[in-house]
N, C-alpha and C positions, 0 to 999 in steps of 0.2 A: 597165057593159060590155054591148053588146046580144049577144043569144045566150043570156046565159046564167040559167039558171033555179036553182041552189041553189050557195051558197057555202061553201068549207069542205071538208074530211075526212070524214064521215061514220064514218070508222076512224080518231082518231088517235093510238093505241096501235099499227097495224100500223106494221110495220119497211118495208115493202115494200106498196104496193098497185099491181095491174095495172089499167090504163085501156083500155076498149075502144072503139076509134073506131065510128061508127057505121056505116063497111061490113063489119065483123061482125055487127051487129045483137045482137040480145039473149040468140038460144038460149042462147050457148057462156058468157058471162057468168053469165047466170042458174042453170045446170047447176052449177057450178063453183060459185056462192054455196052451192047447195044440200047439196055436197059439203062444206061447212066449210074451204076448203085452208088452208096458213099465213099467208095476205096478205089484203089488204085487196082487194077482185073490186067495179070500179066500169066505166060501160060510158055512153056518149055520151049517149044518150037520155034517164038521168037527171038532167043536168046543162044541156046546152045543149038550143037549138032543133033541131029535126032539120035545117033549113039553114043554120046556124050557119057560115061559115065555118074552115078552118082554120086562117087568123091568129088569129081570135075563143077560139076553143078553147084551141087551143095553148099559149099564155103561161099562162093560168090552170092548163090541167092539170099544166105543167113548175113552176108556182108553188108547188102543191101539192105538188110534189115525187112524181109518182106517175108509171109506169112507162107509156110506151103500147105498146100491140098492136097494128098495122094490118093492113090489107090494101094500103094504096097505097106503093105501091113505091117513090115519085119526091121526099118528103119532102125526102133529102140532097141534089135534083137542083134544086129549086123556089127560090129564092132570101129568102123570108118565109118560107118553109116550114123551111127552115136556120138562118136568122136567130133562129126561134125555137125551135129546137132546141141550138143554139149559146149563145145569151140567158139562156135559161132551163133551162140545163143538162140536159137532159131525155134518157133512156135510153128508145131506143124498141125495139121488136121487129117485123118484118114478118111475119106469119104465112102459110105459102106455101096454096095451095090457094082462090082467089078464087074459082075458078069447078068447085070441089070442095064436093061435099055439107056440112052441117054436121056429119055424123056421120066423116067422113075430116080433117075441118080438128078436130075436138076429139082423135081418135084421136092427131093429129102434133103438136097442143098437148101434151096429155099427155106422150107420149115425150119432151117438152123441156122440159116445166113444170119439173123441178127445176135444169136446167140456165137456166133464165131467173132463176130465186129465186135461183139463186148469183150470176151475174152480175149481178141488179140489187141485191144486197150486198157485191159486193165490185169489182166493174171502176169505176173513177173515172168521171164522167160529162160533157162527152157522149159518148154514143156510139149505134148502130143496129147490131142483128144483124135478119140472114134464118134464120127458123125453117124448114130444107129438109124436104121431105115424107118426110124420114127422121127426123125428128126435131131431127138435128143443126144446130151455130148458127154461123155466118159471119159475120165481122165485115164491116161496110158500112165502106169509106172513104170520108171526104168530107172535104173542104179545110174 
């Protein structure tokens, strides 16, 4: 499968691992390893090419069964981008604050980190919530 550079779990004792697309980039993942939290903290650049597609990604990371976190908002709108979210059963999360510091986008992670570890244990999958710059989580509809 072109993209992608390591195969596999790297965690697979966690119950729950969050996936960070690569328009988070690395800080907020990296931070959060270092904190120990209760999941498995995996993040684009380990995995795939930096221009890897997000058909290419997608399938593998929903395969893995592992949570993602984006910035792009348009996944449920994108037609392969659904396909594989729908496919591959995949729970994702939209983190608000694209064009917000990295120290304001962990700040609004945080406030919801536990409410994303509940939901991606217990809500059936698929599904997409928006992480609001309050913290709080919105469910995304999509057909």
């Amino acid at each position: 499968m072109g993209g992608v550079k390591v195969r596999g779990n790297p965690d697979p004792d966690a119950d729950v691992t969050l996936f960070f697309d690569r328009n988070i980039g690395t800080t907020i993942p990296k931070a959060l390893l270092a904190l120990k939290p209760p999941c498995g903290i995996e993040w684009h650049q380990l995995h795939f090419a930096h221009d890897a597609k997000d058909d290419i990604w997608m399938p593998v990371v929903g395969g893995w069964g592992w949570f993602l976190v984006g910035q792009d908002y348009k996944h449920h709108l994108l037609p392969n981008e659904l396909t594989a979210i729908k496919q591959h059963n995949m729970g994702a999360f939209y983190l608000w604050g694209s064009e917000a510091t990295k120290w304001q986008q962990f700040q609004v992670l945080m406030k919801a980190f536990d409410k994303v570890l509940e939901r991606s244990r217990r809500v059936p999958r698929p599904f997409i919530y928006r992480i609001l710059g309050n913290g709080a989580l919105t469910e995304e509809v999509f057909a």
